[in-house]
C-alpha positions in Angstrom: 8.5 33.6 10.4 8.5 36.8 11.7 8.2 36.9 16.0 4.8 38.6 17.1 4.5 40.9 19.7 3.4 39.7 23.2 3.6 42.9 25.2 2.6 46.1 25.2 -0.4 46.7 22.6 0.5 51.1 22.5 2.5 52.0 19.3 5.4 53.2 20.7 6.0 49.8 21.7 5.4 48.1 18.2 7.6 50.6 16.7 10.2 50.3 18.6 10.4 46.4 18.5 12.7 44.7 15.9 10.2 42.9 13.6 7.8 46.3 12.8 9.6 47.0 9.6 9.3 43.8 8.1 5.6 43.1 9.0 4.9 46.8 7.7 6.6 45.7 4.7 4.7 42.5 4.3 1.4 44.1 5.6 1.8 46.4 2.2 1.9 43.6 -0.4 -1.4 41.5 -0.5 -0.6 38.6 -2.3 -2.7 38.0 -5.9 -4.0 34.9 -6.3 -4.2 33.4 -9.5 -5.8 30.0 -11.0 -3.4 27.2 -12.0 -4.4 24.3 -12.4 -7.5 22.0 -12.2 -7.6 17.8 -11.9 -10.3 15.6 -12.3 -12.5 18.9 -13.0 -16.5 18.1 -13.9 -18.4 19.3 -16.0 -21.6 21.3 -15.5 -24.7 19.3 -14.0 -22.4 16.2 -13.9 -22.7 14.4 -10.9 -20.1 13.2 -8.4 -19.4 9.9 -7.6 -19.0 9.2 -3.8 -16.3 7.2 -4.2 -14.4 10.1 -6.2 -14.6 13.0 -3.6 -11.5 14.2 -2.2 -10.5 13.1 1.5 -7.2 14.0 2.1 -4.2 16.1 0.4 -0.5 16.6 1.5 2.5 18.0 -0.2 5.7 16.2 0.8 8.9 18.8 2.0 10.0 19.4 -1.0 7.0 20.7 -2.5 7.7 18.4 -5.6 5.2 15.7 -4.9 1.6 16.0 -4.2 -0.7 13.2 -2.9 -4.6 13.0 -2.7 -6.4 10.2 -1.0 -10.2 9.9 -1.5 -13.1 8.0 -0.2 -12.6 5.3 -2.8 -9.3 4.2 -0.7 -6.9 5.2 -3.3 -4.0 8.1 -3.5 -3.4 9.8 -6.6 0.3 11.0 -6.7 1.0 14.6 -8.6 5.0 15.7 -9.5 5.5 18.6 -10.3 7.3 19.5 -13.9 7.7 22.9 -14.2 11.7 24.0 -14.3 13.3 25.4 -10.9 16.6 26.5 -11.9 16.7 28.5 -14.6 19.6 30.7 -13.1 19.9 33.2 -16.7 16.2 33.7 -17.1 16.2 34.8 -12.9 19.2 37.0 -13.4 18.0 38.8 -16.6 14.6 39.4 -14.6 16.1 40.7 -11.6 18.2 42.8 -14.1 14.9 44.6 -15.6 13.4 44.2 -11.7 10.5 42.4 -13.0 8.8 40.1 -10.8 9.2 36.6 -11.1 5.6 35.1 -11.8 6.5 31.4 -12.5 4.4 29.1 -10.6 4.3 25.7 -9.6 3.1 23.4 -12.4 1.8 19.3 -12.0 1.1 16.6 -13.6 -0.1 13.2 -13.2 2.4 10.6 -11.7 -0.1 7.6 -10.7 -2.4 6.1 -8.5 -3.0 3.0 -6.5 -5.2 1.3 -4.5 -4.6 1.9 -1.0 -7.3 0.6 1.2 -10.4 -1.8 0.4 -13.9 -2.3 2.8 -13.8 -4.4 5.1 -15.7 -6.0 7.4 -14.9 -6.3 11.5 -17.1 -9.8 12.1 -16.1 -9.2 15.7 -17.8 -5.8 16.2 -19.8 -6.0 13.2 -18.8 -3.5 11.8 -18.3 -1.9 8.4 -14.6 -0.5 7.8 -15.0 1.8 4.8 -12.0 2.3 2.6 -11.8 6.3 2.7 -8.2 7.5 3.2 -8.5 10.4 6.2 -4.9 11.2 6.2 -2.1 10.6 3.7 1.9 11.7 5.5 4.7 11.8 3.3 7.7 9.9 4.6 11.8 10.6 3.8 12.4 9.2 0.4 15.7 7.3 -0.4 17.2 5.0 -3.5 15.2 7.4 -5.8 11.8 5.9 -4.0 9.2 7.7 -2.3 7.1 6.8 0.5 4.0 7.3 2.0 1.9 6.5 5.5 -2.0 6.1 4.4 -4.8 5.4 7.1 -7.9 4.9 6.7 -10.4 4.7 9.9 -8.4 1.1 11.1 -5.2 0.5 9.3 -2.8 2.1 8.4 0.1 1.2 5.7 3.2 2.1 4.3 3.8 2.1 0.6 6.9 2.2 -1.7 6.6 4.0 -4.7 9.6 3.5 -7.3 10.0 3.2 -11.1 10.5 0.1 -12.5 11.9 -0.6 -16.1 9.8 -3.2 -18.1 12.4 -5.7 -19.6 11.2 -8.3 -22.4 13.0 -11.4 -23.8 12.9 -12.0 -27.2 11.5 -15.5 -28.1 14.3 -17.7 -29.7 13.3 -17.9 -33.3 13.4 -21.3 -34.2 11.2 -23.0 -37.2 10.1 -26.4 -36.3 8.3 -26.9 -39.9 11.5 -26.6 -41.4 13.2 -30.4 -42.6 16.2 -31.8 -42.0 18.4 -34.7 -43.4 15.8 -37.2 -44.9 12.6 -34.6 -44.5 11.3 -35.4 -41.7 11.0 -32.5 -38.8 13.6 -32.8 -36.3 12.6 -33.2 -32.8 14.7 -33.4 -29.4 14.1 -36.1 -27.4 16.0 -37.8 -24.2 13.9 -41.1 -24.5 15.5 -44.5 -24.0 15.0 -48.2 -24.4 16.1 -49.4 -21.9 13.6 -49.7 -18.9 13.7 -47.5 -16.2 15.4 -47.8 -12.7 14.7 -46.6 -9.4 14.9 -43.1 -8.2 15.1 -42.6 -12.0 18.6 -44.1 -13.1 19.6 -45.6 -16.5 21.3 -48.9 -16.9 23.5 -47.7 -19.6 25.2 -44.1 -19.6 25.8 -42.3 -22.8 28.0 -39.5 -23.3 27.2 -39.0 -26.7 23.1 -37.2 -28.1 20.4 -39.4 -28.2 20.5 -40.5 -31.7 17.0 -39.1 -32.4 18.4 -35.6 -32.0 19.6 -34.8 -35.1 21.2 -31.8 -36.4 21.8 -30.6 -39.8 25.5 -30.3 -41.2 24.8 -26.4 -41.2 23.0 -25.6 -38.0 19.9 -24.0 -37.7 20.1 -20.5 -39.5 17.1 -19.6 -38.1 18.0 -19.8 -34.8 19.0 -17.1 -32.4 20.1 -16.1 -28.6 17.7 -14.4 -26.6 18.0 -11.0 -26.7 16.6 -8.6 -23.4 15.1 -5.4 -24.3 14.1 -2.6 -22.2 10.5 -1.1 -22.7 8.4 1.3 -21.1 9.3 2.9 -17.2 6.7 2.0 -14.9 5.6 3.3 -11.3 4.9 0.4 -9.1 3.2 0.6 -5.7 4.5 -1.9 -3.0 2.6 -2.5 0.3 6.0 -2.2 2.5 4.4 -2.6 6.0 0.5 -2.8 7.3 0.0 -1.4 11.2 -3.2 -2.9 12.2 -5.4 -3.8 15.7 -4.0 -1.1 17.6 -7.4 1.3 17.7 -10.5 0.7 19.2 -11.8 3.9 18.0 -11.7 5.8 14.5 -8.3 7.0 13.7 -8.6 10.7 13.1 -4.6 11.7 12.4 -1.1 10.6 11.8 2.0 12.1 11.9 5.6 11.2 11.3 8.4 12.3 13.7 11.8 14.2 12.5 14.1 11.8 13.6 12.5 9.9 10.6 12.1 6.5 12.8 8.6 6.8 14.1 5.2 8.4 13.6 1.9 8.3 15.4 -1.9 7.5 15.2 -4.3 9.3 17.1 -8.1 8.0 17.7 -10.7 9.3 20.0 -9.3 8.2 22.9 -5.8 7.5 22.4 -2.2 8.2 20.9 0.2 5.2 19.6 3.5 5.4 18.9 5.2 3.3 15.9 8.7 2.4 14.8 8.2 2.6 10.8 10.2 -1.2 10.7 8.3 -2.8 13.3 4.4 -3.5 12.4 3.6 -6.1 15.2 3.5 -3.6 17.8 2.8 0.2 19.1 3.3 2.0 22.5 0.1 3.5 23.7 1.7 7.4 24.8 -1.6 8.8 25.1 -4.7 7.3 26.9 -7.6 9.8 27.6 -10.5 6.8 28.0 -12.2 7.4 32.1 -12.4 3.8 33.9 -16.0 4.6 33.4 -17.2 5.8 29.8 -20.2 8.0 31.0 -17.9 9.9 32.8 -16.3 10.7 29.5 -16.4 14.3 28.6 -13.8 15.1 25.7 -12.0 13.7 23.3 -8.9 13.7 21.1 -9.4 15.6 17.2 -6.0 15.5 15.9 -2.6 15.2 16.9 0.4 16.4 15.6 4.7 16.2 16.2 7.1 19.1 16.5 8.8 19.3 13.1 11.9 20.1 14.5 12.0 18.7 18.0 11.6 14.6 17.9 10.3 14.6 21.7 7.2 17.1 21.5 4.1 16.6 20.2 0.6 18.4 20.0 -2.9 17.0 20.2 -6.6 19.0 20.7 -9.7 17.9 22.5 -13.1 18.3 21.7 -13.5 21.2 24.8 -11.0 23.2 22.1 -7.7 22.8 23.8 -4.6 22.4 22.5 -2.0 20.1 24.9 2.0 20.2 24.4 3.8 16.8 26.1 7.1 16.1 26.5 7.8 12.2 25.5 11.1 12.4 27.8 8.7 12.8 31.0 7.3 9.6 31.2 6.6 6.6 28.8 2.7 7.6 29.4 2.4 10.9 28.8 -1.2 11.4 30.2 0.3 14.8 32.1 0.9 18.0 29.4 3.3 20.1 30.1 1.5 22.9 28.4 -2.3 23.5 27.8 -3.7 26.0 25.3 -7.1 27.2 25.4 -9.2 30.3 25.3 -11.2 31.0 28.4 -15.1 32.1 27.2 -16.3 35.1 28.5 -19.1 34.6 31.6 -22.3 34.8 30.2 -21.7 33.4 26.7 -22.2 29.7 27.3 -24.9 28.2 25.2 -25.6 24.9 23.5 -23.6 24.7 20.7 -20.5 26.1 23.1 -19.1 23.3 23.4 -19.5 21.7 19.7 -18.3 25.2 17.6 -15.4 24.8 20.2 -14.3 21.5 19.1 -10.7 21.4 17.1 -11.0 20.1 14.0 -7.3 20.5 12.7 -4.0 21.1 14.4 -0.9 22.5 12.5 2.8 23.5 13.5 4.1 26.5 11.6 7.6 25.3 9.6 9.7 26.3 12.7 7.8 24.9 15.2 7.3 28.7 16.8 3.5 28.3 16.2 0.4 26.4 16.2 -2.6 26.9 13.9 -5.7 25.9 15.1 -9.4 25.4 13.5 -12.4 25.2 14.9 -15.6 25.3 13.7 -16.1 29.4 14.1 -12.5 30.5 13.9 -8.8 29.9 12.7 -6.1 30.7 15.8 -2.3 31.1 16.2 -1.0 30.3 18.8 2.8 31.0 20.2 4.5 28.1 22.0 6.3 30.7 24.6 3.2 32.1 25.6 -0.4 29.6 27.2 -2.2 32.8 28.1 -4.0 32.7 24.7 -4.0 32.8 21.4 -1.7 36.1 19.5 -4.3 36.3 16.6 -8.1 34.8 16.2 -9.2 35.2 12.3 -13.3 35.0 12.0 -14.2 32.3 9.6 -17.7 31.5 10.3 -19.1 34.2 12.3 -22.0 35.0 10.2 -22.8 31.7 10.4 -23.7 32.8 14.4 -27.3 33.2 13.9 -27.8 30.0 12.3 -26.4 27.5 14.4 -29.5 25.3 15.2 -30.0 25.0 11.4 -26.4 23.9 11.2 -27.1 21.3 14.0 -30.2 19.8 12.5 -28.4 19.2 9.2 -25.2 18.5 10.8 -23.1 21.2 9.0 -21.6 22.1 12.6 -19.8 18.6 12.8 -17.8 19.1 9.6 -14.1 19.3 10.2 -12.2 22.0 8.6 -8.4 21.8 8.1 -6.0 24.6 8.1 -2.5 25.7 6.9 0.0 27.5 7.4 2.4 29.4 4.3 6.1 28.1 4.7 7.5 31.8 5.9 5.0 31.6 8.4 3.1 34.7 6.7 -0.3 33.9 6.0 -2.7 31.1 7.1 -5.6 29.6 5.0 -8.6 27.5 5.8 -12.1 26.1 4.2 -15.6 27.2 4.4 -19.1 26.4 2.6 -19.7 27.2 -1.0 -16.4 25.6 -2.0 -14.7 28.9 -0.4 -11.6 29.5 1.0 -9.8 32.1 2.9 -6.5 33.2 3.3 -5.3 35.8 6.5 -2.5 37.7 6.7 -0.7 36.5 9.9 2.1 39.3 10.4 1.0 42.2 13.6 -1.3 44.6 12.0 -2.2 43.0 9.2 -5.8 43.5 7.5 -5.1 41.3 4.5 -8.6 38.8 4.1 -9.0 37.3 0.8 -12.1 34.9 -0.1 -11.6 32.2 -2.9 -13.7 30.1 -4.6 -12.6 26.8 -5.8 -12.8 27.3 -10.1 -11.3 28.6 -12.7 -12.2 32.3 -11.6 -11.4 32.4 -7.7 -11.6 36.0 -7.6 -15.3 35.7 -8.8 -16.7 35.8 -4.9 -14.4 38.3 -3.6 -15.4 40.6 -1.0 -14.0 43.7 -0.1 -11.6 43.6 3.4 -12.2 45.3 6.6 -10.0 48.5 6.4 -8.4 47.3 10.3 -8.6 44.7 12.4 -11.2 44.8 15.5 -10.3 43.8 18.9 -12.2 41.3 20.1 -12.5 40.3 24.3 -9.0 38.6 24.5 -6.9 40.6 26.8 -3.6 43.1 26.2 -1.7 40.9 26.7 -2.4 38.2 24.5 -2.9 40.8 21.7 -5.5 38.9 20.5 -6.4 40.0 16.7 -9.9 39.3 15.7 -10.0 39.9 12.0 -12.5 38.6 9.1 -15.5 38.9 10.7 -17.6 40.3 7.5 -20.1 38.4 5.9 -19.0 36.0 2.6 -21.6 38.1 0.2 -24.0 36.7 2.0 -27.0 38.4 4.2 -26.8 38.4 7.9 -28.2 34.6 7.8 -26.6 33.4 5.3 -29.1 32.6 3.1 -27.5 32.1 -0.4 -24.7 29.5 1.4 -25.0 26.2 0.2 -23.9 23.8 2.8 -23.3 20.5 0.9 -20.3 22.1 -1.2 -17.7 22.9 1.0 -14.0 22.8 1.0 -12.5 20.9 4.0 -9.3 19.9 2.8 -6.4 22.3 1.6 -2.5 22.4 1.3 0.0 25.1 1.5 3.1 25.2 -0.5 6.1 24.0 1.6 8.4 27.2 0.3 6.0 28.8 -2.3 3.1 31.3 -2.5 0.7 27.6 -3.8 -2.2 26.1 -2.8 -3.8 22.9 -3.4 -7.3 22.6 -1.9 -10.5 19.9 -2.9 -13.6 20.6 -3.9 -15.8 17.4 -3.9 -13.7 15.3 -7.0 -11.6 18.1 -8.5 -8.3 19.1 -7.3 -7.7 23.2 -7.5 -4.5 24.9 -7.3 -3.3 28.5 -7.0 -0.7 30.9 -6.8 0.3 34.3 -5.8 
C-alpha cells in the first residue's frame, strides 16, 4: 500500500514526496468492473426465503476458498477452479503486451449446517440460528477450518474429504446342496448340558460334526474385497465456545499467531485459545456498575494481522480504540483513540446514530484502518489519531431524509466495508443492492457505483471531476469524495430501502469482489 501524505496539503510538497508517482500512476487507471459469476440467483418475481438471505461472507488468505453463512445457520463453502499457473500462456501475453484478463472462477464445494434455534429457558429467550460472522482459520493435513458464530455460540469446524470405501458381501449360496442334499448349515451346538460361566464338559478340537463341507469347497465363495467409491466433504463440529456472552455477539476475529481469536458483544471482548472451549479471558469490559449510566457500546472488533498483541474495536459514539494486550491482562485503557471531532453547531438527533461504526477493517499490512458508518467510509493511518487521511461520502444524499430512515429503521442497518489487498481501493454497500468502490491513493477521483446483477454497470453515474475538501483540517488531509447523488433526486426518492447490500468481500491479492444481495451471491472483477 502506498504511504499517504500527512503534511503539507500545497503541491510542491506532494510532488516532491516519494509515493506521487505511483499514486499518479494508479490515479490514471480506473479499474473496469466486469460480471463474473452469480450463485443461488432468482428469478424474476420469485420470492426470497428468509432463511436463504445472505449474512455473512469471507474469503480465506489465499483467496481460494470462499464461505457464506446465512440466516438459516448454515455456510456454503465456494473453491475456486480456475487455473493460476499457466506460466507459457503469461509469458506469450506479456510478449504481445496484452493484458492479462483472467479472473477468478468458483464453484460449489459444500454446505453444512452450522447453527440451529435455540431456546435460552433461563432468559427466555429465542436464539436464532443466523450466522453474523464466518473467520477462516490456518488449514493443515489438507483440511480447512472455519470459526462460525451465531448471536451465542460460536464453533469450530473441520472440513476434509473423506474417501467412501465399501466391502463387498462374501458371495456365498446357502440354497445350494451338499453331500446327501440337504443345505449345509454351521452350527456350534452341543449335547451336552451347559456349565457355569458358559464352559463345556467335553472339549473338542475337531468341527462340530453338523458343519459339513463338501470334498470341493464352496466355489461360490469369495474374500471380501474393499472398494473405494466416491470422495466426500465431511463437516466435523471440532470445538463449541459457549456461555461466555451476556449480550449479542457482533464480531470475531482470529489472531496471527494462529492460537487464539476473539468475540466481541456489546459490552465486552473475550479472548479464546482455539484448543481450550471451557474457558475465555474477558480483555475488554465496557458495562458501567450502573446500566443507565451506559452511553456507548462496542460494534465490532478486530486484531492486527500482523502484530499478535494489538487489536481494534469501535463504539457506538464512532470511535475507533487501538490496545495493547502486553499492558495489562484487562485492557479497559486504549492506547490509541480515533475519532473525528463534529464541527460546533452540527449536533442533531440522529448525530449520534449515523455516527455509530458498523464495520471495522485492517488494511493487509496493518498501516490502515477502514471504517463504516452509516454516512461515510474512512481511512484511517495508525501513525497519526488527529483524524482520518480520507472520508468517501456514501450516503450523503440520504441527509435530507433521515427521520424517514429512523421511522423505518433503515439508519440501524450495518454496512460492512473492505479493503483491496494492495491497499488501493476500498468498497462498501448501500440501498438498491448498490455498491461502491473509492479509489484510496492521494488525489484520486476514482467513484464507481455497482449494482448487484448481471449488468453492474447498468446504474452507473458519472464521477466528480476532483475531490472536495470537506471541514477536516490540513493536516489531516482529509479527502471528502463521492458525495453525488446515486441517480437519484435530492431525496432520494426512487431508493428502495428493503434491498440493500450489507455484506461484501474483497479479493485477498486480486482485483475480485464477492458481495450478497438478499439469497444470491455476486462476483466481479476488474
Amino acid at each position: 500500500m502506498n504511504p499517504r501524505d500527512s503534511g503539507d496539503d500545497s503541491p510542491g510538497a506532494t510532488a516532491g514526496s516519494s509515493s506521487a508517482a505511483p499514486a499518479q500512476q494508479h490515479q490514471q487507471q480506473s479499474l473496469e468492473w466486469r460480471f463474473a459469476q452469480v450463485f443461488g440467483e432468482r428469478a424474476a418475481g420469485e420470492d426470497v426465503q428468509e432463511v436463504d438471505i445472505i449474512s455473512a461472507i469471507e474469503f480465506d488468505k489465499s483467496g481460494d476458498h470462499l464461505a457464506t453463512g446465512d440466516r438459516g445457520g448454515r455456510v456454503v463453502l465456494f473453491e475456486r477452479t480456475d487455473a493460476r499457473d499457466e506460466h507459457a500462456n503469461r509469458r506469450e501475453l506479456e510478449r504481445q503486451d496484452v493484458p492479462i484478463t483472467r479472473h477468478p472462477e468458483f464453484r460449489y464445494k459444500t454446505e453444512f449446517q452450522s447453527h440451529e434455534p435455540e431456546f435460552d429457558y433461563l432468559k427466555s429467550l429465542e436464539i436464532e440460528e443466523k450466522i453474523n460472522k464466518i473467520k477462516w482459520c490456518q488449514t493443515a493435513n489438507n483440511a480447512l477450518f472455519l470459526l462460525s458464530t451465531n448471536d451465542k455460540t460460536i464453533k469450530y469446524w473441520k472440513v476434509q474429504e473423506k474417501k467412501v470405501k465399501q466391502v463387498s458381501v462374501m458371495a456365498l449360496d446357502t440354497s445350494r446342496t451338499v453331500g446327501d442334499g440337504t443345505t449345509s448349515r454351521a452350527s456350534t451346538s452341543t449335547s451336552e448340558p451347559p456349565l457355569p460361566n458358559g464352559g463345556c464338559s467335553k472339549k473338542s478340537d475337531s468341527l462340530n460334526s453338523d458343519l459339513a463341507f463338501p470334498p470341493g469347497g464352496y466355489p461360490s465363495l469369495r474374500l471380501p474385497v474393499v472398494t473405494n467409491q466416491d470422495v466426500n466433504l465431511v463437516a466435523r463440529c471440532r470445538r463449541v465456545y459457549a456461555h461466555a456472552h451476556d449480550y449479542h455477539i457482533n464480531s470475531i476475529s482470529n489472531n496471527s499467531d494462529g492460537e487464539t481469536f476473539i468475540s466481541a458483544d456489546d459490552l465486552r471482548i473475550n479472548l479464546w485459545n482455539l484448543e481450550i472451549n471451557s474457558q475465555s479471558f474477558n480483555i475488554v469490559d465496557v458495562k458501567p456498575t450502573n446500566m443507565e449510566d451506559l452511553t456507548e457500546v462496542i460494534t465490532c472488533a478486530e486484531f492486527h494481522p500482523t502484530h499478535c498483541n494489538t487489536l481494534a474495536y469501535s463504539s457506538s459514539k464512532g470511535s475507533i480504540r487501538l490496545i495493547d494486550l502486553r499492558q495489562s491482562a484487562l485492557c479497559d485503557n486504549h492506547s490509541k483513540i480515533f475519532e473525528e471531532h463534529e464541527a460546533p453547531g452540527a449536533r442533531s438527533f440522529f448525530t449520534e446514530i449515523i455516527a455509530s461504526i458498523s464495520d471495522v477493517k485492517f488494511s493487509r499490512d496493518g498501516r490502515y484502518l477502514l471504517s463504516r458508518d452509516y454516512m461515510t467510509l474512512k481511512l484511517w493511518d495508525l501513525n497519526m489519531d488527529s483524524g482520518p487521511v480520507s472520508t468517501f461520502q456514501v450516503h450523503e444524499h440520504l441527509r435530507p431524509r433521515l427521520c424517514d430512515l429512523y421511522e423505518n429503521d433503515s439508519i440501524f442497518d450495518k454496512f460492512e466495508c473492505c479493503l483491496s489487498g494492495d491497499g488501493l481501493h476500498v468498497a462498501t454497500g448501500s440501498y438498491g443492492n448498490l455498491f461502491r468502490v473509492f479509489g484510496s491513493t492521494p488525489g484520486s477521483t476514482e467513484v464507481t457505483t455497482l449494482e448487484a446483477s448481471r449488468n453492474p454497470m447498468r446504474r452507473q453515474i458519472a464521477n466528480p471531476t476532483r475531490p472536495t475538501r470537506g471541514t477536516l483540517t490540513s493536516m489531516t488531509r482529509g479527502v471528502r469524495r463521492g458525495g453525488e447523488n446515486l441517480g437519484v433526486d435530492a431525496n432520494g426518492n426512487s431508493l428502495d430501502f428493503s434491498t440493500k447490500l450489507l455484506h461484501l468481500a474483497w479479493h485477498p491479492t486480486e482485483n475480485s469482489i464477492a458481495c450478497a444481495a438478499a439469497n444470491s451471491l455476486y462476483m466481479y472483477y476488474a
